[in-house]
C-alpha positions in Angstrom: -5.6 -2.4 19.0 -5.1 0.9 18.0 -6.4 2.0 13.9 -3.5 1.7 11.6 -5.6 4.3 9.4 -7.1 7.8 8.7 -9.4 10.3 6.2 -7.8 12.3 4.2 -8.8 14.7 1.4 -7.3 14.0 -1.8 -7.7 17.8 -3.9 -7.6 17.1 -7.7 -7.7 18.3 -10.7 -9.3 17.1 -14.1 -8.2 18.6 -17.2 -10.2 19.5 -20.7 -14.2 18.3 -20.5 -14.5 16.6 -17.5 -18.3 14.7 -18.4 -16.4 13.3 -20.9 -13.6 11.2 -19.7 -11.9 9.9 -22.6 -12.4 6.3 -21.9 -9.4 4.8 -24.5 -7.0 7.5 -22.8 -4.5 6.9 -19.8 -6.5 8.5 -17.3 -2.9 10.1 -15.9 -3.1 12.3 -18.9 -5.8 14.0 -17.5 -6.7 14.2 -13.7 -3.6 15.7 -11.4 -3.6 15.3 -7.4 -2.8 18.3 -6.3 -2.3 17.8 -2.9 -3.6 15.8 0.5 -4.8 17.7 3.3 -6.5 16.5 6.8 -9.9 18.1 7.2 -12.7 18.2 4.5 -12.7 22.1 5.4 -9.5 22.4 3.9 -10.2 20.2 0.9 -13.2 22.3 -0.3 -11.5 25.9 0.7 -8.7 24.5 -1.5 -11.0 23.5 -4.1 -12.9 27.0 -4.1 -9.9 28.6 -4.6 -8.1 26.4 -7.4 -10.9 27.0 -9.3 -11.2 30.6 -9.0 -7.5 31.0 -9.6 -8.0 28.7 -12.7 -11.3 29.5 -14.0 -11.5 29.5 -17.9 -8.5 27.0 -18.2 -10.2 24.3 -19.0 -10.0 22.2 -15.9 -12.0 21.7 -13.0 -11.0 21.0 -9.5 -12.7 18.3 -6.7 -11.6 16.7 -3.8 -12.3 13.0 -2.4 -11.4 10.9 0.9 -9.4 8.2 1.1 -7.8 6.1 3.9 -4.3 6.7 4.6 -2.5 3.7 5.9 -0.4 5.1 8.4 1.8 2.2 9.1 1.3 0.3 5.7 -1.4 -1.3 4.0 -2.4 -4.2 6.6 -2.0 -8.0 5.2 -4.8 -9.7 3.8 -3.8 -12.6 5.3 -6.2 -12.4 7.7 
């Protein structure tokens, strides 16, 4: 059977200090995804260039992979 799954690069962004994350704080107050691209190449150009674009605003840019399901989450039934 073919994979029902496949990497992606999640780009995102974290807002204010981001050593400190502000542990009694929703979390969606302060990190963003920015967007989801394919390759790792494109996840750390994009990264580069957010934070260059954004530099001195107080947020910092990162990317991360994650499995996309790409017919659904499979069951855990087994």
């Amino acid at each position: 059977m073919a994979r029902s799954w496949k990497y992606m690069n999640v780009v995102f962004r974290i807002d204010g200090d981001a050593v400190e994350l502000r542990q009694r704080e929703d979390p969606n107050l302060f990190i963003t995804i920015k967007e989801i691209v394919d390759t790792e190449a494109e996840a750390v150009a994009e990264v580069k260039r957010l934070d260059a674009l954004n530099a001195g605003k107080g947020a910092r840019y990162y990317f991360q992979s994650a499995k996309y399901f790409t017919s659904g989450r499979p069951s855990s039934d087994g």
